[in-house]
C-alpha positions, 0 to 999 in steps of 0.5 A: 500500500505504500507505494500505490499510496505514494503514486496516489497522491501524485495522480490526484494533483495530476487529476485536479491540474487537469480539471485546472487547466480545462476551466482556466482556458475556457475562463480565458476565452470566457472571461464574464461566465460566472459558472466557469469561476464558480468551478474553479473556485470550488476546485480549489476549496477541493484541493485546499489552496487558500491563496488561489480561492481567496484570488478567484473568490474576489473575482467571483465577488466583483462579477456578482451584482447582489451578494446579499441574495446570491447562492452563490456567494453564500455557497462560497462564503461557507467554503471561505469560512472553513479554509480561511476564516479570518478573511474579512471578506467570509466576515463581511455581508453587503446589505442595501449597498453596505457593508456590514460586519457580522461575527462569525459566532453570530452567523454560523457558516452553512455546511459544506460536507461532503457526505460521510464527513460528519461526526456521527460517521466517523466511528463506523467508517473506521469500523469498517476500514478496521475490518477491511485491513483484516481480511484484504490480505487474507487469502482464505477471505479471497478464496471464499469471495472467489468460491461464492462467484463461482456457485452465485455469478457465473465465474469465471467468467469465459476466457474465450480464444478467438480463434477465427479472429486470430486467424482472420487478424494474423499476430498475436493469438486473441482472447476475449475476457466475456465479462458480459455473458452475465445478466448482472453488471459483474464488476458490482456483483463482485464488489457488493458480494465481497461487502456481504461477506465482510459484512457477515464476518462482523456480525451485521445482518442487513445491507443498507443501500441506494439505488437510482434506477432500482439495477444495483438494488436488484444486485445487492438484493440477490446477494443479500438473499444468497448469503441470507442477510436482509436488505434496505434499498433506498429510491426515488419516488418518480424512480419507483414508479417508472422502475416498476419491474425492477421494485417487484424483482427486490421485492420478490427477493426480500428486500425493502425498498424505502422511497426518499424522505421515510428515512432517517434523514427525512430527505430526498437524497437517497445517499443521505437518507441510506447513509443516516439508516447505518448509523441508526441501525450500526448493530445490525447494519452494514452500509454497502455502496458498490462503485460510488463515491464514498469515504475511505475504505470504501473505494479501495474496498470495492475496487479490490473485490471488483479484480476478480476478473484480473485474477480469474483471466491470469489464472486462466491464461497460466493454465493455457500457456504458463505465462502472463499476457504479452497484451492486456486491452480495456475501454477507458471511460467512466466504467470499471474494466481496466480497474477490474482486469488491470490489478493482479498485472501491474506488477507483471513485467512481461505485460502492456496494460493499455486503456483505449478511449472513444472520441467522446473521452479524448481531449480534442483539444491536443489535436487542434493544436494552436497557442491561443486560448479556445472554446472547450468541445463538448466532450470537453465540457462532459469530460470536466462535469465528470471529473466535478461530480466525482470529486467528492470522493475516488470512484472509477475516474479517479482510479483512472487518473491513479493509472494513468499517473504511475506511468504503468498503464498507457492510455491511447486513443481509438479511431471510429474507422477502427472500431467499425471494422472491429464490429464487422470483424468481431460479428462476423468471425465470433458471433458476438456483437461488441458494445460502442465503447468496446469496439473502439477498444476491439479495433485498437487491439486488432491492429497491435494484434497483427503486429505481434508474433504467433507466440504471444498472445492479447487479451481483450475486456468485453464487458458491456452488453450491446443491447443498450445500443445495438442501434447506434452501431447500425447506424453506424454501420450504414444500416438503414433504420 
């Protein structure tokens, strides 16, 4: 842990110096958009440095015309007076055109937490962290979450050798890693599953938890009916409605689906409101939350739990051949492939991790080159909103920029041109109908394929399902729709 550790903090200056120079080129072709400068200021609350917050705050202050009744600097201003609380700006209110001081003990600061930060918290997550370091390093604990896989999700999953593609291709020998054979997300299934087991080992015996659309619940609920624990699932009202099927499928299974606003917590928030039924219930109740952003240890903990994939394809390729892959392939995105393969290979010599991203997750701007200050793409622009949603805590996007810091994992970029061929070549020659953003994976592997010896062998991640959009690949294609 301590030199992964050692490379994470590198990745999260890398990662919020990225965010960085995203806004402050938009900023410098956008000067008077207050939204540009409200992010910026956020991001360096984010990263704790008080001299360029309280710059940007000033700028912010300047640009707003009534301070008194503006979200804005009141959000700001709570910000302020938890990182820098003597500035007489954060102890200075306008009122009918004046300033007015008021004391910080006389007006309190509206709360700025990112949830899991309140006292009432920190116990129980220290709990679980405590609970977590005893069983990450026992191979008897993975052993169990590896046997449970294999009686309860299908695992391991397929190592498939394509072996008509290999040939159609030429190089290197093909396997694909059919992570997507399974009606369930796998990498969820494994992290939620591991969750369970822990949190039978401390005694709990109900998962607690929230789901948006009613998927995930439907995850945690089978796992928690297969280990015979008992289930809380927190939704929205309007999602309740519209993902009828997905209630009738938890309640079948004996869960208990709560709409926002029953709980606890009596809000909307359906993280809120399944965070404040833990701490109301620690005796009996384990808080499992899957791939979403949450304090420590849950984001290692469910990135570890989900590698199983990693470990399941290198006992599998050993088994075939006796040594590691010469190429291993996932899609790059805001999905779980390359934190679920990569883990039991970083440290094999022997194999080139490579991540490949769509058009959608590339930095266009790298390729219109130019000096000046420019409009960020759209993609751009979506690319910065996941980095800003994701910064409460680590998930997926932050592992990526931790991979893609320590060096170890390359990123490249796919071509549109390659992935139609993948489409057509993977279809054709294996029966299976690659997902969008594999494809692009699929092509940019075909093409380092060929280049590669018969001896030596690539691996590539399927893990999407293509029904979500087996249309946009016709489309694509040229098919008339």
């Amino acid at each position: 842990m301590t030199e992964r550790g050692s490379v994470r903090v590198q990745s999260t200056g890398a990662f919020y110096d990225d965010l960085e120079k995203l806004l402050l080129r938009q900023i410098a072709s956008q000067p008077t958009v207050l939204d540009l400068r409200l992010k910026l200021v956020e991001l360096y609350y984010e990263t704790r440095r008080v001299e360029a917050f309280l710059k940007h705050a000033r700028q912010v202050q300047d640009m707003i015309p009534n301070l008194r009744r503006s979200q804005d600097w009141s959000r700001i201003v709570s910000m302020g007076r938890i990182i820098a609380l003597d500035d007489p700006m954060f102890l200075e209110a306008e009122v009918d055109g004046k300033v007015e001081y008021i004391a910080a003990r006389a007006s309190a600061p509206r709360e700025y937490k990112r949830i899991g930060e309140d006292e009432r918290f920190r116990k129980p997550l220290a709990e679980v962290a405590e609970a977590y370091e005893a069983v990450r390093k026992d191979p008897h604990f993975i052993a169990e979450l590896d046997a449970e896989l294999i009686q309860s999700a299908g695992h391991p999953t397929s190592l498939q050798f394509a072996a008509s593609l290999s040939r159609h291709v030429g190089g290197a020998r093909i396997y694909l890693k059919r992570e997507d054979l399974s009606a369930q997300p796998s990498h969820l299934l494994a992290a939620l599953c591991g969750q369970a087991m822990l949190a039978k080992r401390m005694g709990k015996k109900t998962l607690v938890g929230f789901s948006a659309n009613g998927r995930s619940g439907v995850v945690l609920a089978s796992v928690a009916a297969r280990l015979g624990l008992d289930a809380v699932v927190y939704m929205e009202s309007c999602q309740m409605q519209l993902q009828a099927g997905n209630l009738f499928r938890m309640w079948m299974m004996g869960a208990q689906v709560l709409e926002a606003g029953t709980g606890p917590s009596k809000t909307s928030d359906i993280r809120k409101e399944a965070w404040a039924h833990w701490v109301a219930n620690l005796g009996e109740c384990f808080l499992a939350m899957g791939l979403d952003a949450a304090p420590h240890p849950y984001p290692m903990l469910s990135l570890e739990m989900a590698s199983v994939a990693g470990r399941e394809c290198r006992r599998q390729l050993y088994a075939i051949n006796k040594k590691v892959p010469d190429l291993l392939v996932a899609r790059a995105g805001d999905n779980a492939d390359a934190i679920g393969l990569f883990p039991p290979f970083l440290r094999a010599a022997g194999t080139r991790l490579v991540c490949v991203e769509t058009r959608d997750h590339l930095d266009a701007a790298a390729e219109r080159g130019g000096g000046g200050p420019q409009t960020l793409t759209l993609q751009e622009q979506q690319r910065a909103a996941v980095i800003l949603e994701g910064m409460d805590y680590p998930r997926t996007t932050r592992e990526h920029a931790w991979l893609k810091a320590s060096g170890r994992v390359e990123y490249v970029k796919g071509t549109p041109a390659a992935a139609k061929r993948a489409v057509y070549d993977l279809s054709k020659h294996e029966g299976v109908i690659p997902a969008i953003e594999t494809a692009y994976a699929l092509g940019w592997a075909l093409q380092e394929a060929a280049k590669m010896s018969a001896e030596q062998s690539v691996i590539m991640m399927v893990s999407e399902q293509v029904d979500k959009n087996i249309w946009q690949i016709g489309r694509a294609m040229g098919v008339p729709l």
